[in-house]
C-alpha positions in Angstrom: 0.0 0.0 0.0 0.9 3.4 -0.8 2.1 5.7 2.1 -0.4 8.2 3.1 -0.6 11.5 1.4 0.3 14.6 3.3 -2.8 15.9 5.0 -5.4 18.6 2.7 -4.9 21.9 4.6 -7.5 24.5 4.9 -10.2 21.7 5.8 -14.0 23.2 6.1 -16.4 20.9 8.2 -19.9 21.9 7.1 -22.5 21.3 10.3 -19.3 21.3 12.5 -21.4 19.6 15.5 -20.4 16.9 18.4 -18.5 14.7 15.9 -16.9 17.4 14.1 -15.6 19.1 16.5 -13.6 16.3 17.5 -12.0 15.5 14.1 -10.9 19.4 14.0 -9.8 19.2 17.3 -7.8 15.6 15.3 -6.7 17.9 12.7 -5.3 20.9 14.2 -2.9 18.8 16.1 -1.8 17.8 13.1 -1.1 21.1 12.2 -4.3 21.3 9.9 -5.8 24.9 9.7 -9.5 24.0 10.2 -13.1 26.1 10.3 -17.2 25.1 10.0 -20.1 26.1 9.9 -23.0 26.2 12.6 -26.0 27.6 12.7 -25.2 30.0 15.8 -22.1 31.0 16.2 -22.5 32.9 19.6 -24.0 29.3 21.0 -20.5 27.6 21.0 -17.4 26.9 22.9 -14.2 29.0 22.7 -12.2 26.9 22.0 -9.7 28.3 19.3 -12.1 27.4 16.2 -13.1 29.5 13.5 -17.1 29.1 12.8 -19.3 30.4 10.0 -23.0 30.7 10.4 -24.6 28.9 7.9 -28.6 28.4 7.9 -31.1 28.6 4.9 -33.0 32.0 5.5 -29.3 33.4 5.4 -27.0 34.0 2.6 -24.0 33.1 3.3 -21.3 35.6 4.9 -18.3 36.8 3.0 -15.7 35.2 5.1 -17.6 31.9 4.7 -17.2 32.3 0.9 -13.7 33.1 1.4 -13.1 29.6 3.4 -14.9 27.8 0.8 -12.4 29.9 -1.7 -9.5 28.3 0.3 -10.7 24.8 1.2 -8.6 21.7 0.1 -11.1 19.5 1.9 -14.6 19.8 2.9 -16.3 17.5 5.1 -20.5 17.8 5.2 -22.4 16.2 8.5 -25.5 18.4 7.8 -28.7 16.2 8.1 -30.3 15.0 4.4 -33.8 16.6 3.5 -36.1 15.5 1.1 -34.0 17.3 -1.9 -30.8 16.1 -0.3 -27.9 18.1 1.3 -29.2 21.8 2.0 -25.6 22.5 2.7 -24.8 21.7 -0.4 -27.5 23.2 -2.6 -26.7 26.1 -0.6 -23.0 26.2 -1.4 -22.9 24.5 -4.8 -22.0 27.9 -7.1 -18.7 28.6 -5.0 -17.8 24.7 -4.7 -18.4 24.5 -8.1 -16.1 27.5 -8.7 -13.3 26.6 -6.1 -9.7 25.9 -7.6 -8.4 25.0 -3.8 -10.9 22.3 -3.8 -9.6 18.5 -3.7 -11.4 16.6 -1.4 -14.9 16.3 -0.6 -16.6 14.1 2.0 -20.2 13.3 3.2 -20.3 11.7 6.7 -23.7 9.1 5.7 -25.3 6.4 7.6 -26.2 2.5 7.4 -30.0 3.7 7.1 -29.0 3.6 3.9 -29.3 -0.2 3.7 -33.1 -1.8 4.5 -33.3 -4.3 7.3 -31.1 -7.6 7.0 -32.9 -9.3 9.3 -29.5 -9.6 11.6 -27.4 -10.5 8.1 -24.1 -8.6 6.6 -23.5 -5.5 5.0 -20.5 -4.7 3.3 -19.2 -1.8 0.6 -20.4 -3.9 -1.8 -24.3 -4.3 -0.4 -26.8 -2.3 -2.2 -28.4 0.7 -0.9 -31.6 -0.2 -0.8 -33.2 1.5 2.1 -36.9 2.6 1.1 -37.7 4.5 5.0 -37.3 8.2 4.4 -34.1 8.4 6.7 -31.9 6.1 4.3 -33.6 7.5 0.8 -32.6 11.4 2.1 -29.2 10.0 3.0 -28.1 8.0 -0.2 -29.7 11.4 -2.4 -27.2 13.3 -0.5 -24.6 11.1 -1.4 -25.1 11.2 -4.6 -24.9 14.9 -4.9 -21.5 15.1 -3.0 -20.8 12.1 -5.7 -22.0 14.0 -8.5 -19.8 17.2 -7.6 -16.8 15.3 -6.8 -17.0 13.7 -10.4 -18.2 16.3 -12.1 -14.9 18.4 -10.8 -12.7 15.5 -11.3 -11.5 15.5 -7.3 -11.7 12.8 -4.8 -14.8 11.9 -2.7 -15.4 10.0 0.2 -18.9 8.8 1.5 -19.2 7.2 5.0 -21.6 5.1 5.8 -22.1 5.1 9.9 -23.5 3.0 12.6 -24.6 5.1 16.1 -21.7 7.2 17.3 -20.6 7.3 20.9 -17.4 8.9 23.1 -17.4 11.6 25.3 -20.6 13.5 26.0 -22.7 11.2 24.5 -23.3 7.5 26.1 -24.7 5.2 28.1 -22.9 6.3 30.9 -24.0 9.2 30.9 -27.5 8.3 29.9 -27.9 6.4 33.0 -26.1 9.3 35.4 -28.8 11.7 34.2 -31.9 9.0 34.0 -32.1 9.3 30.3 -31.4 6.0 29.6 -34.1 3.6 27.8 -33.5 0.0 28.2 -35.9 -0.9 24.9 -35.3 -4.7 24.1 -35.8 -6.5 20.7 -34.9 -10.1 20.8 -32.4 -10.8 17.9 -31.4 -7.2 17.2 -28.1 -6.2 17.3 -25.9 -2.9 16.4 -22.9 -2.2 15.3 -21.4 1.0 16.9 -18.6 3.6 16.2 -16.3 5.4 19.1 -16.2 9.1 17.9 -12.1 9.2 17.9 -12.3 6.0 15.9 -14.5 8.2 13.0 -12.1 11.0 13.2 -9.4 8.6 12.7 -11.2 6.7 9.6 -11.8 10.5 8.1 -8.2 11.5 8.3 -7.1 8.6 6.7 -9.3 8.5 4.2 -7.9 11.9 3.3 -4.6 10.9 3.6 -5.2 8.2 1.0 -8.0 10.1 -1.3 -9.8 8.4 -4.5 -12.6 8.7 -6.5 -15.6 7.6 -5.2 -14.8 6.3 -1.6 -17.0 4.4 0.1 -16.2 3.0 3.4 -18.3 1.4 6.5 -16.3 2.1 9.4 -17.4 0.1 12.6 -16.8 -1.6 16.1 -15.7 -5.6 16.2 -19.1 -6.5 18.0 -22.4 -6.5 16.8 -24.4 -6.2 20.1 -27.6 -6.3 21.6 -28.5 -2.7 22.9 -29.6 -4.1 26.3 -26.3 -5.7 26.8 -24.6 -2.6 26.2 -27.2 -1.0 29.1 -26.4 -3.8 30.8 -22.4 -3.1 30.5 -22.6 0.3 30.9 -24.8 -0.1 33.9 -22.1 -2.2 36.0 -19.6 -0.3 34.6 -20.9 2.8 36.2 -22.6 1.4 39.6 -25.9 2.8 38.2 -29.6 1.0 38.7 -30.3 -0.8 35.3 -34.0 1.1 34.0 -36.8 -1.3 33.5 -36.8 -3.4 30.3 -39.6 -2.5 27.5 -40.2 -4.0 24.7 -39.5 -2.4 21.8 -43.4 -2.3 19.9 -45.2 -1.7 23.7 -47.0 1.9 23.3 -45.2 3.6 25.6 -42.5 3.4 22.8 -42.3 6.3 20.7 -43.1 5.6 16.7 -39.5 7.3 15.9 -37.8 4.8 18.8 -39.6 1.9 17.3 -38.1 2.8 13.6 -34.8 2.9 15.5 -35.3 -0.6 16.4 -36.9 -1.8 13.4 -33.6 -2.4 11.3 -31.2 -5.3 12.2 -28.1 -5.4 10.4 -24.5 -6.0 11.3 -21.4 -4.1 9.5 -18.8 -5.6 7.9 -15.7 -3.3 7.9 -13.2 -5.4 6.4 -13.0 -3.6 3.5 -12.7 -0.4 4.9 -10.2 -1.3 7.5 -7.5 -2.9 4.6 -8.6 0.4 2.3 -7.5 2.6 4.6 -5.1 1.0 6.7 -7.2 1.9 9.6 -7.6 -0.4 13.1 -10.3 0.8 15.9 -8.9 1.6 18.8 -12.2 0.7 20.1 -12.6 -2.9 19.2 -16.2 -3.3 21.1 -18.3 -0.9 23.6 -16.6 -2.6 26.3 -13.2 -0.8 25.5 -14.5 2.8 24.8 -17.3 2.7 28.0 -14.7 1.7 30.3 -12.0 4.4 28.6 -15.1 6.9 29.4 -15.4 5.5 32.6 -11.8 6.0 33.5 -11.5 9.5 31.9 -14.4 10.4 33.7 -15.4 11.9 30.1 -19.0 10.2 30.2 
């Protein structure tokens, strides 16, 4: 395998939320100059990064324009609409128009594949998702696709499982009595530490191509209530009541949640990229949080 390409330097995130923030926190200390967008600026932390507000009923400000002028990479995590990535449709002219530009990514999700009934996917399963979630998602690919090729740059599309790392986990769920212990028997998730995505990012920019597609995930397809269950003992906290996950008191958007069962296949990705977890299952990251306090 080829070594890895020196990093793309101005790098824009677009939607520059939780997971963002971490991967320019990854960049910077690799002496990437990095900025993103957010919807309100004044709402965020001070902590050294350069933010643009970007949000439909605005134009977009002239120092945005000029990071988009400068950008080598930009990475999208907006949410998908009905028409695809607003971000984009927003933006399009001045990416269209950028000469900096050379990288493109669109940070996706599995919803993109239909239920599996508990079977593989891979890089190579279709994306055949017909719930609303995974049609908006795979249009939004698409269009990142589309601009990538039609500038002749490299793209990368990621297709995630549920994120989790500091500030957002069962731990901290259960320490502030938010957690749901929802059971389906048979279902089981993949799941993605937050380091571990802003480590598959910056590879895949280190080794760009046209029309990347990667799955990045943990080693252990598990049972949510297991992970509860982990987390629970983990934490010395009282595990909630079980539900099942089509009782009433379920919400209809928790119940689409537990409607899919699929497990990830990363192979492909890992040997593409190079790239090793550092977060083989949940067990390893919840008890890093746990340790670190960073629940």
């Amino acid at each position: 395998m080829a070594s890895p390409a020196p990093l793309p330097s101005p790098v824009l995130i677009l939607g520059m939320g939780w997971s963002g923030r971490l991967l320019a926190a990854q960049l910077q200390a690799r002496g990437v100059q990095v900025s993103g967008t957010v919807r309100d600026p004044s709402s965020t932390a001070d902590d050294g990064l350069q933010r643009h507000r970007l949000h439909a009923d605005a134009a977009p400000s002239a120092a945005l324009l000029e990071a988009i002028a400068q950008a080598q990479a930009v990475l999208c995590s907006v949410p998908p609409d009905a028409q695809g990535d607003p971000a984009l449709r927003q933006l399009l002219p001045v990416l269209q128009a950028s000469t900096a530009l050379r990288w493109v990514g669109y940070l996706s999700s599995t919803s993109v594949y239909a239920d599996r009934g508990g079977g593989w996917v891979d890089e190579n399963s279709e994306a055949d998702a017909s719930e609303a979630a995974g049609v908006q998602r795979r249009l939004a690919e698409t269009q990142w696709q589309a601009l990538a090729d039609a500038r002749g740059i490299a793209s990368a599309v990621f297709r995630l499982p549920g994120l989790y790392g500091p500030g957002r986990n069962a731990l901290l769920q259960l320490a502030e009595g938010r957690a749901r212990h929802v059971v389906r028997p048979g279902l089981v998730f993949n799941r993605l530490h937050v380091e571990d995505l802003a480590a598959v990012v910056i590879a895949a920019m280190q080794r760009p191509t046209r029309d990347g597609l990667y799955l990045p995930a943990d080693d252990e397809p598990a049972p949510p209530q297991d992970v509860l269950a982990f987390a629970a003992q983990l934490g010395g906290f009282p595990l909630p009541a079980a539900v099942a996950w089509d009782d009433p008191a379920v919400s209809a958007t928790l119940r689409r949640f537990y409607a899919s069962n699929k497990r990830i296949d990363s192979r492909g990705t890992r040997e593409a990229l190079a790239w090793v977890p550092k977060f083989a299952t949940y067990r390893e990251g919840l008890e890093e949080l746990a340790a670190s306090r960073g629940a």
